[in-house]
Backbone as a ProteinNet text record, in pm:
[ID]
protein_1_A
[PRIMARY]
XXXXXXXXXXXXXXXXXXXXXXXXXXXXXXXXXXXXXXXXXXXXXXXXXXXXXXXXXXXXXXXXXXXXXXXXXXXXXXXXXXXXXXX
[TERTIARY]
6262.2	6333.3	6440.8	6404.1	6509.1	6646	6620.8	6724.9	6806.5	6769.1	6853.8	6929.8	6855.6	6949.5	7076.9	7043.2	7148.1	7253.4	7215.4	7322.5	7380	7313.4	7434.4	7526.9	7480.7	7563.5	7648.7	7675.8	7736.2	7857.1	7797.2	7897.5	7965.6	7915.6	8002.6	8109.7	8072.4	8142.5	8270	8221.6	8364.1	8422.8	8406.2	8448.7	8565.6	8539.6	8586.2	8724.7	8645.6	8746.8	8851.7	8823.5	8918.4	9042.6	8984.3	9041.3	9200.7	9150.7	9217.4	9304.8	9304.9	9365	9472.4	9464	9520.4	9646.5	9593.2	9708.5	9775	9799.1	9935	10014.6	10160.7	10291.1	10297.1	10291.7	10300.9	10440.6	10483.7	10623.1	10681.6	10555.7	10578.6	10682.8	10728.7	10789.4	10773.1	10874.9	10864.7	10812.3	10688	10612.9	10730.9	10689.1	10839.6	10824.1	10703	10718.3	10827.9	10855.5	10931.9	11089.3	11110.3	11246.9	11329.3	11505.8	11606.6	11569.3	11529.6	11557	11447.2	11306.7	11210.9	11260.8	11341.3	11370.7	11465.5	11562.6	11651.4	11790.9	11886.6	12088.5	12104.5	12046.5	12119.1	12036.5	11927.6	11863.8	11863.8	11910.2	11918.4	12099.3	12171	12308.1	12404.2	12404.9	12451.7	12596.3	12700.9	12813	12900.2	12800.2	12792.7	12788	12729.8	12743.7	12578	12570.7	12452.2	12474.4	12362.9	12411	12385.3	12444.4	12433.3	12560.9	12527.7	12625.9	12674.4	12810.1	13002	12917.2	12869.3	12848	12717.9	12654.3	12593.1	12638.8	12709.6	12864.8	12899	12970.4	13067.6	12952.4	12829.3	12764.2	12800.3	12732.3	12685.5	12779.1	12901	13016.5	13123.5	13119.1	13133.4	13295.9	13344.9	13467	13640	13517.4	13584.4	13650.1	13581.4	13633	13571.3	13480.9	13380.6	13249.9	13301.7	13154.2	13056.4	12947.6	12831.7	12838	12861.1	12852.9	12693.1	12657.5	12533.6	12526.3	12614.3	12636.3	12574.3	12675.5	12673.8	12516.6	12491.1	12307.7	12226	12253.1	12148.6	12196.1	12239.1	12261.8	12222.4	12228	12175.5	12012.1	11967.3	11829.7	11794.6	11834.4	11810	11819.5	11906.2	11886	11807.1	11727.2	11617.8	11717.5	11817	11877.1	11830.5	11793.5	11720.6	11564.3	11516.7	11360.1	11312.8	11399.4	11366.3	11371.6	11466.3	11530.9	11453.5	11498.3	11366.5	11448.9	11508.3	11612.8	11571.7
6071.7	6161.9	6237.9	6281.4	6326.4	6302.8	6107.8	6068.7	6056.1	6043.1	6052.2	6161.4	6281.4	6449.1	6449.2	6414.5	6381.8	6256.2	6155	6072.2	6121.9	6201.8	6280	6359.4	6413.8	6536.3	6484.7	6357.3	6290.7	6218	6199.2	6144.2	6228	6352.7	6471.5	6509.9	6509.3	6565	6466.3	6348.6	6217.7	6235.6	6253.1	6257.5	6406.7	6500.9	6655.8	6619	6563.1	6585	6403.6	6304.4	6217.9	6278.6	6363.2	6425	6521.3	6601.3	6704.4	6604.7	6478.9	6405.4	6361.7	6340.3	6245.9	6291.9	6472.4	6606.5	6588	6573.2	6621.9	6501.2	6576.7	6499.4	6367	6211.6	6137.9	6142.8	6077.3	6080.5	6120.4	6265.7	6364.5	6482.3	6487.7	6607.8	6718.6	6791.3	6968.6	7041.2	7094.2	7190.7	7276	7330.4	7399.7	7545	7586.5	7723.3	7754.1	7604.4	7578.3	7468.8	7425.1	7420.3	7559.4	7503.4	7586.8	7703.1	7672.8	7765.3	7920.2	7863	7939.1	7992	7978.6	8068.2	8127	8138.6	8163.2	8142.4	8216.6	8159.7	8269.9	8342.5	8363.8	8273.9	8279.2	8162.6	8004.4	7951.6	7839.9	7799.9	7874.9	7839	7911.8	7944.1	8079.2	8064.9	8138.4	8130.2	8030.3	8039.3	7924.1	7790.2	7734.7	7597.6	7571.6	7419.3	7358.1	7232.2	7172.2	7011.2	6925.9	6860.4	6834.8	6673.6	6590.4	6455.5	6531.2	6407.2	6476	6442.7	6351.1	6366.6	6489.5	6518	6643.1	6732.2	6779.6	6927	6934.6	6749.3	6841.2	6840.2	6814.3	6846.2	7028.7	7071.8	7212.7	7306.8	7221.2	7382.8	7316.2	7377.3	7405.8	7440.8	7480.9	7538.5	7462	7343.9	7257.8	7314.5	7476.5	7575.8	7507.8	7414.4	7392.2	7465.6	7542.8	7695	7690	7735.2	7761.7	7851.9	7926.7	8068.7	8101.6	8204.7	8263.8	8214.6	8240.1	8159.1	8033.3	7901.9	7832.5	7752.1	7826.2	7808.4	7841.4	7991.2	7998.7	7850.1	7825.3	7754.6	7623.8	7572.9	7463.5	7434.5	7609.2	7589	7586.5	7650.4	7682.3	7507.6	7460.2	7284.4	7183.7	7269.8	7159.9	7119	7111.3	7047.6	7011.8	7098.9	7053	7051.7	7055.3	6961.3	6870.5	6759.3	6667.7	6680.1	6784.3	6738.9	6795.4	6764.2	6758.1	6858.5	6907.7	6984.2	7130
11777.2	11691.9	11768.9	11897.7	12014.1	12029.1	11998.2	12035.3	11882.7	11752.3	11638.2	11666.5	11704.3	11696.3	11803.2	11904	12027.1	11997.9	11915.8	11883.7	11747.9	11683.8	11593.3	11613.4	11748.6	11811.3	11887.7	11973.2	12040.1	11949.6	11804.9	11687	11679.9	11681.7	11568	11717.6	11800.3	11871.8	11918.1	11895.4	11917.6	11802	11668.1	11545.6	11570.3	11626.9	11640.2	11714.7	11869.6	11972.5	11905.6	11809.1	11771.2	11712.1	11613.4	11499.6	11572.5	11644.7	11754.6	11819	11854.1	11922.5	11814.3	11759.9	11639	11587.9	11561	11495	11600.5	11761	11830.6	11769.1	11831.2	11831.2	11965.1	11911.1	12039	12079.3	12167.1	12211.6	12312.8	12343.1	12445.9	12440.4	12296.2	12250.5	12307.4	12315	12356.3	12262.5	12348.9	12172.6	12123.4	12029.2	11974.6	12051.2	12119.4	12179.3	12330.6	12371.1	12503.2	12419.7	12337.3	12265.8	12282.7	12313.2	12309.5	12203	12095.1	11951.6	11993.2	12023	12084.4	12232.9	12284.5	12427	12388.5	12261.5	12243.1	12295	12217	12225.5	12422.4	12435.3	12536.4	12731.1	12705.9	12751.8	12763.9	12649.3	12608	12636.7	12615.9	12584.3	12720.8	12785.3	12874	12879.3	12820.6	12836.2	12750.3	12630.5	12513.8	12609	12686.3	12748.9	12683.4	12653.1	12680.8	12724.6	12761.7	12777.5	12673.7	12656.1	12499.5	12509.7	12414.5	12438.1	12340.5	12367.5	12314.6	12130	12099.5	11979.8	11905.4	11973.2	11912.5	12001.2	12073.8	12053.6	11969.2	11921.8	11788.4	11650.4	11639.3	11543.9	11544.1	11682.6	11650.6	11682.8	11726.3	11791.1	11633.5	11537.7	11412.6	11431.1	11553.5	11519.9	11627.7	11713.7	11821.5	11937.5	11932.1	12131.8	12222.4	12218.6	12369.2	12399.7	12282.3	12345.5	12198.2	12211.3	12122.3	12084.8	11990.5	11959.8	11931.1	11896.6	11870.4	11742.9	11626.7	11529.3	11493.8	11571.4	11573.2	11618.1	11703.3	11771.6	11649.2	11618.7	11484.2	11355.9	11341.1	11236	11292.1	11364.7	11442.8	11438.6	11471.2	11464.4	11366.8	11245.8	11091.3	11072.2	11098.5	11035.9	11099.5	11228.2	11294.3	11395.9	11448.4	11519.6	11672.3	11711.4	11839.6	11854.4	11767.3	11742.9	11831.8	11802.9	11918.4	12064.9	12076.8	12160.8	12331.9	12421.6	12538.4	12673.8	12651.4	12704.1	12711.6
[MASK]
+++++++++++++++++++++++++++++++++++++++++++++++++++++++++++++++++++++++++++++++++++++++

């Protein structure tokens, strides 16, 4: 009978720690607490610069100066824009 109780508990506990495995993000994504948006525009951007390819600049510099405005960052993050991104 020992061993029914201990192999239920050995189930439940592979069933727990599967489950927990399953919910993260694969890929190796940046949790969103270490993403640009979460460290924020003056951290993330310094002197409006980020590194960023010539085609997502001109997504997020909205106005074609070279620079990021605070603006331009908030609205970036408001549309998910750097989500992915590993930077």
């Amino acid at each position: 009978m020992k061993n029914i109780h201990t192999l239920a508990v050995v189930a439940l506990v592979a069933a727990i720690g599967t489950t927990a495995i399953a919910q993260t993000k694969p890929g190796g994504n940046v949790p969103p607490a270490q993403g640009p948006c979460a460290k924020g525009y003056e951290a993330s951007a310094p002197n409006g610069r980020m590194k960023l390819s010539a085609d997502k600049m001109k997504t997020v510099d909205l106005n074609n100066d070279g620079n990021i405005s605070k603006t331009e960052f908030d609205a970036a993050c408001t549309k998910g824009f750097f989500e992915d991104s590993k930077n």
